[in-house]
KOLKELO-199152 format. One record per residue: z negated, y, x of N, C-alpha, C, CB in turn; residue number from 1. Coordinates in Angstrom, 1 decimal. Each point is the difference from the previous one (the first is absolute). Glycine has a CB too. Layout:
# KOLKELO-199152
+--------+--------+--------+--------+--------+--------+--------+--------+--------+--------+--------+--------+-----+
!    n_w !    n_v !    n_u !   ca_w !   ca_v !   ca_u !    c_w !    c_v !    c_u !   cb_w !   cb_v !   cb_u ! num !
+--------+--------+--------+--------+--------+--------+--------+--------+--------+--------+--------+--------+-----+
!      Z !      Y !      X !      Z !      Y !      X !      Z !      Y !      X !      Z !      Y !      X ! NUM !
...
+--------+--------+--------+--------+--------+--------+--------+--------+--------+--------+--------+--------+-----+
This chain:
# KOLKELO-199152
+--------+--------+--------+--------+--------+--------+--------+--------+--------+--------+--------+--------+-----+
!    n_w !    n_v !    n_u !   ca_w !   ca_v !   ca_u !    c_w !    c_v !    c_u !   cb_w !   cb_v !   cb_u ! num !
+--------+--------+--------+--------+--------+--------+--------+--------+--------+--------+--------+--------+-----+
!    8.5 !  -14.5 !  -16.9 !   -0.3 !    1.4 !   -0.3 !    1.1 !    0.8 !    0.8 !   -2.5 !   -0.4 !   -0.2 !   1 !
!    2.9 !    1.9 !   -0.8 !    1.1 !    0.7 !    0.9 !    0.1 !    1.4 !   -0.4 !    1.3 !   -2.1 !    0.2 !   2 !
!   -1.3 !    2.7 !    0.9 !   -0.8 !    1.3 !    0.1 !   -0.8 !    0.6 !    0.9 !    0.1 !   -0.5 !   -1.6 !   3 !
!   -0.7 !    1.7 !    1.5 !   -1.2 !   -0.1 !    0.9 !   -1.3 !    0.8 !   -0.6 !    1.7 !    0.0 !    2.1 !   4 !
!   -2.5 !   -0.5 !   -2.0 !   -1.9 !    0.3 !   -0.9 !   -0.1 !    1.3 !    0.9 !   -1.7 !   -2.9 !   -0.7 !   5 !
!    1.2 !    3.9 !    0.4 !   -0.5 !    0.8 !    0.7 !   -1.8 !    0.5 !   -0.4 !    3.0 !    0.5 !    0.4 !   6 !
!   -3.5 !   -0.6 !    0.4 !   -1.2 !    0.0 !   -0.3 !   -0.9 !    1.2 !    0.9 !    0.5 !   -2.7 !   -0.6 !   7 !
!   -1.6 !    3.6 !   -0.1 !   -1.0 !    1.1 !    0.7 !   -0.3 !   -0.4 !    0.9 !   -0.8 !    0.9 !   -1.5 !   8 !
!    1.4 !   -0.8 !    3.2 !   -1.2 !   -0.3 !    1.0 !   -0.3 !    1.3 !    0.1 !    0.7 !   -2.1 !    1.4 !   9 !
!   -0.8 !    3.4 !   -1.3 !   -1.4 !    0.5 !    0.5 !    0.9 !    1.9 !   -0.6 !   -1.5 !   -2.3 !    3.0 !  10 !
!    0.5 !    3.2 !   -2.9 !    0.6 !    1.3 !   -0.5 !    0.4 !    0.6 !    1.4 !   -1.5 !    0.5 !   -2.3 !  11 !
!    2.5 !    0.5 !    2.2 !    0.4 !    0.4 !    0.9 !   -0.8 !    1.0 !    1.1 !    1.6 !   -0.6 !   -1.5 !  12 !
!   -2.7 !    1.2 !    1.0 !   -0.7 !    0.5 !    0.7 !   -1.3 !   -1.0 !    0.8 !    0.8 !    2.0 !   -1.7 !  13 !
!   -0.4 !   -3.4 !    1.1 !   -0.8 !   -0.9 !    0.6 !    0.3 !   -0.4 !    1.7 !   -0.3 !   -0.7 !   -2.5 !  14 !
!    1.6 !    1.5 !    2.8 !    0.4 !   -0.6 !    1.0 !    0.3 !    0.9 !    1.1 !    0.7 !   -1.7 !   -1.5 !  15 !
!   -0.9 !    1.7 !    2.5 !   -0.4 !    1.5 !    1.3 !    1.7 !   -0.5 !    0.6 !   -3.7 !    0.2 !    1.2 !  16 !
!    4.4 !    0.5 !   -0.8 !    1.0 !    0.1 !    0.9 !   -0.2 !   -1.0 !    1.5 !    0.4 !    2.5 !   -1.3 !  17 !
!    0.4 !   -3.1 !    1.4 !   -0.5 !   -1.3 !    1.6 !   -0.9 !   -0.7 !   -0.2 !    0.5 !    1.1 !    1.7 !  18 !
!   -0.8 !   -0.9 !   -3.0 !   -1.6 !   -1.1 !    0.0 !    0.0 !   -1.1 !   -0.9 !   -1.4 !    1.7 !    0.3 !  19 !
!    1.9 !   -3.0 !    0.2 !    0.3 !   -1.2 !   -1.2 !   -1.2 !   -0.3 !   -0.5 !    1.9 !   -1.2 !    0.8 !  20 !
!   -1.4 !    0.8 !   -2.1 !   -1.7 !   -0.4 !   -1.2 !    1.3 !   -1.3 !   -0.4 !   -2.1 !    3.2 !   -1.6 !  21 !
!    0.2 !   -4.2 !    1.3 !    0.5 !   -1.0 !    0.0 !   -0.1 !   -0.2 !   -1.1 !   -0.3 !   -0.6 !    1.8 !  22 !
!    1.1 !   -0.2 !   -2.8 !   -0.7 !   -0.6 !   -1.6 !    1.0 !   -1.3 !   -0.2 !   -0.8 !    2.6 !   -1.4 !  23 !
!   -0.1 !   -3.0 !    0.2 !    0.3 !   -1.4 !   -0.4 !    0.3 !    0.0 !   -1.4 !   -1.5 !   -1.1 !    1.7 !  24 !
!    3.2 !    0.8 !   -1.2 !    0.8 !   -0.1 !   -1.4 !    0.4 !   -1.1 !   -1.0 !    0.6 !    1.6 !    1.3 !  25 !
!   -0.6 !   -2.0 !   -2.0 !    0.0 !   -1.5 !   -0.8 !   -0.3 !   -1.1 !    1.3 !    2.1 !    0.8 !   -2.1 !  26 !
!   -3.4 !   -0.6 !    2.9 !   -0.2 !   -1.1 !    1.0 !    0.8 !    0.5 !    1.1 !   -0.4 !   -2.0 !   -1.5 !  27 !
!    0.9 !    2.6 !    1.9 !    1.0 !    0.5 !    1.2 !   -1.0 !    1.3 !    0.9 !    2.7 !   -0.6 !   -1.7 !  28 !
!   -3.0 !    0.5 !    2.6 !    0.2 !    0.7 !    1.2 !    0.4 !    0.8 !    0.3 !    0.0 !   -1.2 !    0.3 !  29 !
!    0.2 !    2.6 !   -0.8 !    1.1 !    1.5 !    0.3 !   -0.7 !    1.0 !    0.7 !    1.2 !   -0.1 !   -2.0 !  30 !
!   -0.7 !    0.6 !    2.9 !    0.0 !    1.3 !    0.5 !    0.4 !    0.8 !   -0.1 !   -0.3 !   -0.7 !    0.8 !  31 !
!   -0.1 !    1.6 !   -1.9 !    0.7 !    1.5 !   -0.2 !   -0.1 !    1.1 !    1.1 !   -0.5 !   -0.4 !   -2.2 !  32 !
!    1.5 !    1.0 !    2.5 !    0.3 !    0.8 !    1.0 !    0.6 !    1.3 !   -0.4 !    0.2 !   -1.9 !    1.2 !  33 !
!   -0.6 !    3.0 !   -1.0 !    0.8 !    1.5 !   -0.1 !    0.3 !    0.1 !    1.2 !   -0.9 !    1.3 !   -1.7 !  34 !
!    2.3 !   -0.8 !    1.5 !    0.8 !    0.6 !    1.2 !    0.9 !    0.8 !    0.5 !   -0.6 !   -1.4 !   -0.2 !  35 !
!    0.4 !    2.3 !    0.5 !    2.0 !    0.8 !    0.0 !    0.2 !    0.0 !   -1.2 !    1.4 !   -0.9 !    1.9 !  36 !
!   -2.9 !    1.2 !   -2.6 !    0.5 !    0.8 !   -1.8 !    0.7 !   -0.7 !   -1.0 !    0.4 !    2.0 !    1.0 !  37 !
!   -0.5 !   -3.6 !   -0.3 !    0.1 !   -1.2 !   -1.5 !   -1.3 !   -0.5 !    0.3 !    2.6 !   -1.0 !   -0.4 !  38 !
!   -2.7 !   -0.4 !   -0.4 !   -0.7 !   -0.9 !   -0.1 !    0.6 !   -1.3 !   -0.1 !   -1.3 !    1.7 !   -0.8 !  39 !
!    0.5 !   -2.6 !    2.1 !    0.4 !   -1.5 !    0.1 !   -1.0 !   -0.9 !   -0.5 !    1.4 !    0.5 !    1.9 !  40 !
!   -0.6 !   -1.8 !   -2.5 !   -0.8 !   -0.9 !    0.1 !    0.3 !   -1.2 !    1.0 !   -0.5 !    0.8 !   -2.4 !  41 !
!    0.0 !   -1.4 !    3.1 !   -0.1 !   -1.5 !    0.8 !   -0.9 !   -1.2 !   -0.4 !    0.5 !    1.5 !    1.8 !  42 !
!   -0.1 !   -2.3 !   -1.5 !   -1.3 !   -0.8 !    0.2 !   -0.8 !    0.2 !    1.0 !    1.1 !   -1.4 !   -0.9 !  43 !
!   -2.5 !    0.8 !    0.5 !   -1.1 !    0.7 !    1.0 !    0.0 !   -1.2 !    1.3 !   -1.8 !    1.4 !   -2.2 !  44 !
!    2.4 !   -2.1 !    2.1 !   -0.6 !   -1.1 !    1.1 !    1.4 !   -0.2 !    0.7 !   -2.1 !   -1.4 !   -1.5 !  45 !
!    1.8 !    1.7 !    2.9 !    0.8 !   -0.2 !    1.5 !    0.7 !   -1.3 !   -0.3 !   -1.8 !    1.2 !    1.8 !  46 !
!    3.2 !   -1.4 !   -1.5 !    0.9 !   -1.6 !    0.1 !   -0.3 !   -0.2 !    1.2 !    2.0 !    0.0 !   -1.4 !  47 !
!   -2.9 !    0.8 !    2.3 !    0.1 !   -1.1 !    1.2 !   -1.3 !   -0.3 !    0.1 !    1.9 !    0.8 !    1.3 !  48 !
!   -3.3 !   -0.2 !   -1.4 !   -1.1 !   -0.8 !    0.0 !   -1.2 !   -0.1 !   -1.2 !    0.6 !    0.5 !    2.4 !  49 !
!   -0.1 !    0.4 !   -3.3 !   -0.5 !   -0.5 !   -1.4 !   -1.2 !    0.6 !   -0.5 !    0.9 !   -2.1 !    0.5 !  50 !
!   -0.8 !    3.3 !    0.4 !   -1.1 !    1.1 !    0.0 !    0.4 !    1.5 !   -1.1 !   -0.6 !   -1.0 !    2.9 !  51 !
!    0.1 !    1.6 !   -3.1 !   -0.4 !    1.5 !   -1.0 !    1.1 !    0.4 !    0.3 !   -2.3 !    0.9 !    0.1 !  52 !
!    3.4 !   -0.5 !   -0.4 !    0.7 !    1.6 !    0.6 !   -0.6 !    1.0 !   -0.2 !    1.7 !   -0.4 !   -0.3 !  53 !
!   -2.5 !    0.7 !   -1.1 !   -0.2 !    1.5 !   -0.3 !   -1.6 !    0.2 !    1.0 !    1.5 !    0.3 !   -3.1 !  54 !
!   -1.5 !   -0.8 !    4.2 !   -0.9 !   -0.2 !    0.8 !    0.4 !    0.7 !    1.5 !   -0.6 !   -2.1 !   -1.6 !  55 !
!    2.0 !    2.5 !    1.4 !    0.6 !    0.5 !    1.2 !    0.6 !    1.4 !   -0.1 !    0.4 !   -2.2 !    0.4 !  56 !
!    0.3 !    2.6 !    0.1 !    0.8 !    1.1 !    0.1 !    1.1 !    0.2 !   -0.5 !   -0.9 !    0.1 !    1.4 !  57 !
!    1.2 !    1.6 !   -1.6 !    1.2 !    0.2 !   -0.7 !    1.2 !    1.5 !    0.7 !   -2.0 !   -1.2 !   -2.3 !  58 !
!    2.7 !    0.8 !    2.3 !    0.6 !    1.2 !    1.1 !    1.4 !   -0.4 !    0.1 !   -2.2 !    0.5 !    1.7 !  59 !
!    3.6 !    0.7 !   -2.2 !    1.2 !   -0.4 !   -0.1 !    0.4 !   -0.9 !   -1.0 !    0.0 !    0.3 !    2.1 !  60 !
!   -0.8 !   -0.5 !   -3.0 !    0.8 !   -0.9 !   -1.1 !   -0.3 !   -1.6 !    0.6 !    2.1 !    2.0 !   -0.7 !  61 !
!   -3.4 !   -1.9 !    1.5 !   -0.3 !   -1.7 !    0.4 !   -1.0 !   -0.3 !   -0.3 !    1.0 !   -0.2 !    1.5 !  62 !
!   -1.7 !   -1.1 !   -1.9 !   -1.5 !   -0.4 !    0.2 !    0.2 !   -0.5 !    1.3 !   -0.9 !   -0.6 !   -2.5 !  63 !
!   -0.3 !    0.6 !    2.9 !   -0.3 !   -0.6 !    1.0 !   -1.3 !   -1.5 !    0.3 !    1.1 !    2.7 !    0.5 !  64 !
!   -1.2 !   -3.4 !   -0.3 !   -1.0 !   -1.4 !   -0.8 !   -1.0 !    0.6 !    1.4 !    1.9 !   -3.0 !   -1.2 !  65 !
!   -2.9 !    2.8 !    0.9 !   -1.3 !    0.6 !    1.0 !   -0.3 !   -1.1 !    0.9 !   -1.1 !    1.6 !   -1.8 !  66 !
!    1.4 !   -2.7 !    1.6 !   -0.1 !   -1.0 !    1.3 !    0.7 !   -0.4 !    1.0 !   -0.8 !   -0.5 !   -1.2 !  67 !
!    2.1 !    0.4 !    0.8 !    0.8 !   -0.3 !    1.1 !    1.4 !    1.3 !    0.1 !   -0.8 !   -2.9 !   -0.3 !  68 !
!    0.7 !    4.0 !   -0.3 !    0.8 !    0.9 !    0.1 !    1.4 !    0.1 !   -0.4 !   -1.6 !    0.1 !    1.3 !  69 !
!    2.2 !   -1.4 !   -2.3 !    1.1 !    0.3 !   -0.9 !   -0.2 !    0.6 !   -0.8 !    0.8 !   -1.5 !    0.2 !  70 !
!    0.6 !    2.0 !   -0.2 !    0.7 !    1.4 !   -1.0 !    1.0 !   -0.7 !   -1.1 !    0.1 !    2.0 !    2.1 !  71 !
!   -0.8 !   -1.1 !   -3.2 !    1.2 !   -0.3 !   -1.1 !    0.3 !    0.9 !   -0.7 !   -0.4 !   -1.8 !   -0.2 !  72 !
!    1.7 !    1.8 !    0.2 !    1.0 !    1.1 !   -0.9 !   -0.5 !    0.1 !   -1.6 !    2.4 !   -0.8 !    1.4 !  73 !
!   -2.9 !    2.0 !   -1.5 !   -1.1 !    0.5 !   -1.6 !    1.3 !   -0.6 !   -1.2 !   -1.8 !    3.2 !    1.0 !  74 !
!    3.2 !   -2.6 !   -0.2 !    1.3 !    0.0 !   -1.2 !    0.1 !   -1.8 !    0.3 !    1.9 !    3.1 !    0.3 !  75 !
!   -1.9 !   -3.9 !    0.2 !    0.8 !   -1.2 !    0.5 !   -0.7 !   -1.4 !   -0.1 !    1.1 !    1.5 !    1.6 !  76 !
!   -2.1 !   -1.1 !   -1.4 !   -0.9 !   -1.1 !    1.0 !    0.2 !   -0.2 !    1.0 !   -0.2 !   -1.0 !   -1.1 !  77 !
!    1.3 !    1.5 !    1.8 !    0.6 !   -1.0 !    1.3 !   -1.3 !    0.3 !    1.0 !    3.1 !    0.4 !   -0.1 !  78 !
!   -3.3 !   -1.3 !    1.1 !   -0.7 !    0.3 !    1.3 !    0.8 !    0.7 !    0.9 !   -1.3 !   -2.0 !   -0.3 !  79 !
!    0.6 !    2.7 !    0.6 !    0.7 !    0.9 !    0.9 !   -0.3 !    0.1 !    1.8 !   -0.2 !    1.3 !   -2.5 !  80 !
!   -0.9 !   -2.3 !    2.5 !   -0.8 !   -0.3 !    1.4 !   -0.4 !   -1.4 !    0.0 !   -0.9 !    2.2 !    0.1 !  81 !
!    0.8 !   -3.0 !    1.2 !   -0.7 !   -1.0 !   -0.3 !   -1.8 !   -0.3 !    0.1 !    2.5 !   -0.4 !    0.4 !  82 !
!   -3.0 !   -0.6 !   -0.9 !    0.7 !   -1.4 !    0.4 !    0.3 !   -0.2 !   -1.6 !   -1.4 !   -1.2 !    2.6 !  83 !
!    1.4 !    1.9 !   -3.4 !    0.3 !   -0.2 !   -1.8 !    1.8 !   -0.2 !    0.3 !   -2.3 !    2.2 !   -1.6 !  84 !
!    2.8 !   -3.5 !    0.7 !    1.8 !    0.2 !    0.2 !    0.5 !   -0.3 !   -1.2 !    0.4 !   -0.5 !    2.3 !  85 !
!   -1.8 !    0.3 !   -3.6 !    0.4 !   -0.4 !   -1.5 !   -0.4 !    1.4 !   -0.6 !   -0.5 !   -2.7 !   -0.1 !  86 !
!    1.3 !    3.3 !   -0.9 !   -0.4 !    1.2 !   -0.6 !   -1.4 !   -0.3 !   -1.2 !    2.8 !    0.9 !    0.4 !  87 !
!   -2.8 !    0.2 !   -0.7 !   -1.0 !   -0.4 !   -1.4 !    0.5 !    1.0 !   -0.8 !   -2.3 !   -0.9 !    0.9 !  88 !
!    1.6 !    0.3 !   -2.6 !    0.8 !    0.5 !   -1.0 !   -0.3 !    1.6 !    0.0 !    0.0 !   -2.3 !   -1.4 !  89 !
!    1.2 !    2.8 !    0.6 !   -0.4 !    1.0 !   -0.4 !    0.6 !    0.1 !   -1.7 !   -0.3 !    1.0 !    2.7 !  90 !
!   -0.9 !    0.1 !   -3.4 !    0.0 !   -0.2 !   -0.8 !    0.9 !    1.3 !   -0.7 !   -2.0 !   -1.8 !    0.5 !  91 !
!    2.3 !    2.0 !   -2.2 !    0.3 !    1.3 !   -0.6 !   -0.9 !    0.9 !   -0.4 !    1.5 !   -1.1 !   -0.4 !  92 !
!   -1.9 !    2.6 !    0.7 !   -0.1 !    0.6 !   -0.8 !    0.0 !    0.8 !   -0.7 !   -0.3 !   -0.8 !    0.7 !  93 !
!   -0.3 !    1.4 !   -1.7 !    0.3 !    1.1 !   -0.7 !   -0.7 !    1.3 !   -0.1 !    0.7 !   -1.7 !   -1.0 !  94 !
!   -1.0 !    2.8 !    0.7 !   -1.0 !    0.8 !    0.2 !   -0.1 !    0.5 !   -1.9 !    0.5 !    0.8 !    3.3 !  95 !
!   -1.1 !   -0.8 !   -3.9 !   -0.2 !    0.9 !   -1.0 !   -1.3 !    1.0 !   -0.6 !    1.7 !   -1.8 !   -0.3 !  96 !
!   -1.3 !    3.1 !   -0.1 !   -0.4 !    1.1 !   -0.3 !    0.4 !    0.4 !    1.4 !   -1.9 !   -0.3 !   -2.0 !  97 !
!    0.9 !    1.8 !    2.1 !   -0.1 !    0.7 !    0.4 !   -1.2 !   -0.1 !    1.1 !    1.3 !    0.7 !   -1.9 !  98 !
!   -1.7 !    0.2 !    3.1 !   -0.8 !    0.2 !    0.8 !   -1.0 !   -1.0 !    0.5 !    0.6 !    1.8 !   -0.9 !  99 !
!   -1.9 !   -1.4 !    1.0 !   -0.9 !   -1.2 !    0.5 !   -0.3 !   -1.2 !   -0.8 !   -0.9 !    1.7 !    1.2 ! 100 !
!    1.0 !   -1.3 !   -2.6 !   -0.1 !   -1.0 !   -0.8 !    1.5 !   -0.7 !   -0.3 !   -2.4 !    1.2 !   -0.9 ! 101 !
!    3.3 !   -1.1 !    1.2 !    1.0 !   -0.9 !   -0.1 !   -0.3 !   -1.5 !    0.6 !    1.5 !    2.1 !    0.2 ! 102 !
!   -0.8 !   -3.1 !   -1.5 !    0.1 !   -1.2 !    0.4 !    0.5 !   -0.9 !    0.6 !   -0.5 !    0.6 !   -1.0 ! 103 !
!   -0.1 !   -1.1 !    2.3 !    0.9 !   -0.8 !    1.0 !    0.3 !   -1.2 !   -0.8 !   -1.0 !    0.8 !    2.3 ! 104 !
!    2.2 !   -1.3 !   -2.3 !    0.1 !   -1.2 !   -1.2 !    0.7 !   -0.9 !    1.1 !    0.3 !    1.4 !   -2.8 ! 105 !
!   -0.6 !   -2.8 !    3.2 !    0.9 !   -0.9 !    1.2 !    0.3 !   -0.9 !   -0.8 !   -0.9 !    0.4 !    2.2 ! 106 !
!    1.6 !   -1.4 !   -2.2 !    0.9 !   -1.1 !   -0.5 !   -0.2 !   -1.0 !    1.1 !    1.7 !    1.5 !   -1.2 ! 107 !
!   -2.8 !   -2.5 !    1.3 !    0.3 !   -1.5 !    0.9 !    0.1 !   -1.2 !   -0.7 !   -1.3 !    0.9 !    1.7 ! 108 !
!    2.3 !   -0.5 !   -2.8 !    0.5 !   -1.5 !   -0.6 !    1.5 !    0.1 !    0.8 !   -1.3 !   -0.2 !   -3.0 ! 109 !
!    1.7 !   -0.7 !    2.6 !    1.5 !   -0.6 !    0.7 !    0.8 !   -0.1 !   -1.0 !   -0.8 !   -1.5 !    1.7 ! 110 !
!    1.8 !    1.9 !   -1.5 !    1.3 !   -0.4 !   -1.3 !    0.4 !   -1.7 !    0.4 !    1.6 !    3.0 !   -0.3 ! 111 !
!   -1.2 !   -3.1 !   -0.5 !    0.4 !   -1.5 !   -0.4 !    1.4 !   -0.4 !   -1.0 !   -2.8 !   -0.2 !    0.2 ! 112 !
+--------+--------+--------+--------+--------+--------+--------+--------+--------+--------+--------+--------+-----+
């Protein structure tokens, strides 16, 4: 497969500013996030203990994992704190229409 699927995770008014929402995309794990007037996607589950992200905090363009207090870059994955020192994915998205009902559309297939 080659390309990338982009699929409805949630409307745009579904989502509060610093407040990740979690959903499950073709079987995957995402945390949607608004922030600094985009919208991210991540995966929802911490590389270092395998817990929620959208279960934590959001502030500066980071999640933060609610148990052991790694940070990750919304743009990167990168960890930004420890004891996390593997990133996690992040994904593409798109926004379409207009206002609250605009569609958050993310992409967690892989090119190949």
């Amino acid at each position: 497969m080659t390309g990338e699927t982009f699929v409805r995770a949630a409307s745009l008014g579904d989502l509060e500013d610093d407040t990740p929402k979690r959903v499950e995309l073709d079987g995957v794990p995402v945390a949607l996030v608004r922030t600094e007037g985009e919208v991210f996607a991540v995966n929802d589950i911490c590389s270092h203990a395998n817990v929620s992200l959208s279960e934590g905090e959001v502030e500066d363009c980071q999640i933060e994992c609610w148990l052991h207090g790694s940070s990750f870059d919304l743009r990167t994955g990168k960890p930004s704190g420890l004891p996390a020192t593997r990133p996690i994915p992040v994904y593409p998205v798109k926004i379409e229409g207009e206002g609250p009902d605009a569609a958050v559309l993310v992409s967690v297939t892989q090119e190949s």
